[in-house]
N, C-alpha and C positions, 0 to 999 in steps of 0.2 A: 167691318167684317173683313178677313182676309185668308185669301186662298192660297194652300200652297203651289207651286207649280214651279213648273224647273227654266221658265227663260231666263235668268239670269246665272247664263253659262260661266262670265267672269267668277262669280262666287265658289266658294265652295261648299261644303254644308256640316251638318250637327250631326253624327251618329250618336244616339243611347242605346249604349251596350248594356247589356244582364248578364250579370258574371256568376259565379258560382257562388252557394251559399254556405256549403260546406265541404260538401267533396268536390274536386278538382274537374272530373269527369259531367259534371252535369254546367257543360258550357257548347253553344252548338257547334258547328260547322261555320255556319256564317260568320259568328260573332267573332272566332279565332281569324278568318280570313278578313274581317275590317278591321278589327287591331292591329293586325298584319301592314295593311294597306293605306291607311290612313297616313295623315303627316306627323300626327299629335297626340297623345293620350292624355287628357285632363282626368286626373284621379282623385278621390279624396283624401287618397294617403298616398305615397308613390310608392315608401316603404314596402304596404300590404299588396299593392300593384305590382308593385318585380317580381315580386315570388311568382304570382301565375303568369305573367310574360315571360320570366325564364322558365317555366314549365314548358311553356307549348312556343318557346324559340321566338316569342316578340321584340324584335329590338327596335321598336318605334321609341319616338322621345317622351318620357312622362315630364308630364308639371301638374303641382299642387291647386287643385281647384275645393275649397271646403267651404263650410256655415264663416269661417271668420273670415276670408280672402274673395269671396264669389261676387260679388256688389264688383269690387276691382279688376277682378279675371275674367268678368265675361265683357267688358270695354276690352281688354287686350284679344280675347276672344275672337268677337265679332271683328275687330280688325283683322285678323288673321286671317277668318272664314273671304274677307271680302276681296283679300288679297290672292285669294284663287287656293288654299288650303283648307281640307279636308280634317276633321275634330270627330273623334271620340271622346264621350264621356261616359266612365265608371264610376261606381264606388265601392268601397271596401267588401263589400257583398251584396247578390242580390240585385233588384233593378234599381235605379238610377230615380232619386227623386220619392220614391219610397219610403218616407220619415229617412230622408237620406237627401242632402245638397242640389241644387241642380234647378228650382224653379227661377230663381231669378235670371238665370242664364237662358235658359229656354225662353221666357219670357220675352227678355229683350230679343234674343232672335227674333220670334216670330212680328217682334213690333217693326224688325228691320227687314220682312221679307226672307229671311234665310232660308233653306229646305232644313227639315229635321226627317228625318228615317229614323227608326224604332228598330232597334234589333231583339225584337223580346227572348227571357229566359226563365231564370228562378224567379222566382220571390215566395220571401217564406210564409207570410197574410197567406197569401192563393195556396200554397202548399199546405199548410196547416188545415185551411178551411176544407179542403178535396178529400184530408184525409180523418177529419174529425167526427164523422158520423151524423153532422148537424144540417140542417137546410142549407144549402146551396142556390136555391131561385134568387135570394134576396138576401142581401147582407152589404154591412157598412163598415168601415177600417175605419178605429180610432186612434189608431199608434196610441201613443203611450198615455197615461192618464196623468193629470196635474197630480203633483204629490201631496196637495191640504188643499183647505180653504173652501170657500163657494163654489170655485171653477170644477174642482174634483165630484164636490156634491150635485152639481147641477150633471154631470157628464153621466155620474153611475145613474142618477134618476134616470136621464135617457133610456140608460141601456136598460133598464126595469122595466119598464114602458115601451120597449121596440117592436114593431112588430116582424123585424126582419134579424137576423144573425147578428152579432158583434162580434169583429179581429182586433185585439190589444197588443201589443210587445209590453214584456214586463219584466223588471231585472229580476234575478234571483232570489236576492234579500228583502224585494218586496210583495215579492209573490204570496205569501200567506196574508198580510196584512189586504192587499186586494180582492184575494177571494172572501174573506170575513168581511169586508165591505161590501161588495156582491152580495153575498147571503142575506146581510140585514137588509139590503134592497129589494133582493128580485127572490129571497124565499130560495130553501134547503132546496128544493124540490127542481127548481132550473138547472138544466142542462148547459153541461159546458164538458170543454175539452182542454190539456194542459198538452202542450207541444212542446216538444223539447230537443235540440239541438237536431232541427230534421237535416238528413243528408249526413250526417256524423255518424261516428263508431258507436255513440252511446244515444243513437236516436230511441227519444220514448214519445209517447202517447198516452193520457192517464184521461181517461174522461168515464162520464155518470153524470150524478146530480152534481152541484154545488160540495153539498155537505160531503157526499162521498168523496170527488175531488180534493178538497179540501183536508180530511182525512189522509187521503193517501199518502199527499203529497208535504203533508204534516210529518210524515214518518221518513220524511228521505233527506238528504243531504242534497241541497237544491245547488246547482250548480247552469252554467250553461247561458244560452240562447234561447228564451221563451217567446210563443207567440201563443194568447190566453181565447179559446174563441167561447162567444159565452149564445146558447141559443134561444131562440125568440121566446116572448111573451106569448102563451096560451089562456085561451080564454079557461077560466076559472069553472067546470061543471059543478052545478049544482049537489051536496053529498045529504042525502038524508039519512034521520037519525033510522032507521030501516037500514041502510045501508054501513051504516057504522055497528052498529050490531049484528050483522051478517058477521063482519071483520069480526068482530069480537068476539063472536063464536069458534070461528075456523082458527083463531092464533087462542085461544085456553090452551090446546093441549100443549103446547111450546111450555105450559110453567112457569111463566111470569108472575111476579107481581104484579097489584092492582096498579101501581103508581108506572111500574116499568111495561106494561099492558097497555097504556093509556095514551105513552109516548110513544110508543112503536106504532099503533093505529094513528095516532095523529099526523106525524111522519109519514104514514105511507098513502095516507087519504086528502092530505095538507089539507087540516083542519084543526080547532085549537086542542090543546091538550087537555084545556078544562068541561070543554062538552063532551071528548070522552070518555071522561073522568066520571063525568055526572050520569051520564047512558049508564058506565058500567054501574056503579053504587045501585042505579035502581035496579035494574037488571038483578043485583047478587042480592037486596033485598025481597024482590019478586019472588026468588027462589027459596027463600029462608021458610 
């Protein structure tokens, strides 16, 4: 077990910064004054790093800390910290570590005793989730989902089966093929919400069911930053055929057909198309 605490004044320590996710303005106080003041900025890009350190007048020193350099950079790291130098770490957006670089660094710190501070900010999972209409008590962040195989099938079973929220990031190009994976899992009828480029000019929000979602977002030119949240499993109420015939009453006057009548009650009652298919037959028999 190990506690953090500050007696070893020789060191110096780890900031994780939370930088902005899309717009510039949503970065605190704090987090610009320890960029400020730090000795170091380990970035995952430096490139995407300058821009917002010349925005708000940083001229700390950046170096490349990412997924293929981090095993290496956090030995040069920890050197540094122990050498009485103070480290910021960001990434290209968003918080630090967040299906984003940074645990093995962490990691070895805390194996070495170093202090870590948290400078929390954005992150778009939390943003997405706050603004999607869905539970909030309980929820799980999957980052991105395998793209084939078992791994992917065993993952959406979960989320069919959760009793709690689910946060996914998803590219653009695969965003339809996910939600039709979804559906055939967890049913038209689960809620979910499509986030899209939040903090941006072209922030949207597209949520409903599955099927409606899916729809939508079928009819748009998918571009962007997604973060997919999909909502819990409810228990299944009991629908009786009483109750399906109620429905079937109240949508006649709509003017349907039998076969397009049969879909739209089974959709709205998620039950199969076939038993109310067979209610109505008897029913227009009855009446004959």
């Amino acid at each position: 077990m190990e506690t953090q605490t500050n007696d070893k004044h020789d060191n110096g320590q780890l900031f994780i910064v939370a930088t902005p996710i899309g717009n510039l303005a949503d970065i605190t106080y704090r987090a610009v004054e320890t960029l400020k003041s730090v000795d170091l900025i380990a970035a995952e890009d430096t490139r995407v790093s300058r821009r917002l350190c010349d925005h708000y007048g940083i001229t700390t020193p950046l170096i490349a800390c990412h997924e293929h350099n981090e095993e290496k950079k956090a030995v040069q790291l920890l050197e540094a910290i122990r050498e009485g130098k103070n480290i910021a770490l960001i990434s290209d957006a968003g918080t630090p570590l967040i299906n984003d670089p940074g645990y093995r660094l962490v990691s070895m710190l805390r194996e070495h005793g170093i202090r870590i501070t948290p400078i929390p900010g954005a992150c778009s999972p939390i943003a997405a989730l706050c603004a999607s209409g869905l539970p909030t008590d309980s929820f799980a962040y999957d980052g991105f989902l395998a793209r084939s195989g078992k791994a992917r099938r065993r993952q959406i079973e979960i989320i069919s089966h959760s009793p709690c929220t689910r946060i996914l990031l998803e590219s653009p190009h695969r965003l339809l093929h996910t939600l039709d994976d979804l559906r055939q899992a967890c049913g038209d009828a689960r809620q979910a919400c499509v986030a899209r480029e939040i903090t941006k000019l072209y922030e949207t929000f597209v949520s409903g069911s599955l099927l409606e979602v899916r729809e939508t977002m079928g009819q748009k030119n998918i571009r962007g930053e997604i973060v997919l949240v999909i909502g819990p499993e409810t228990l299944k109420l009991e629908v009786s055929d009483a109750d399906i015939s109620q429905a079937l009453d109240l949508a006649r006057a709509e003017g349907l057909s039998p076969s397009a009548l049969a879909k739209s009650i089974a959709r709205q009652l998620d039950v199969p198309r076939s038993r109310v298919y067979d209610l109505l037959l008897e029913a227009n028999r009855q009446q004959e």
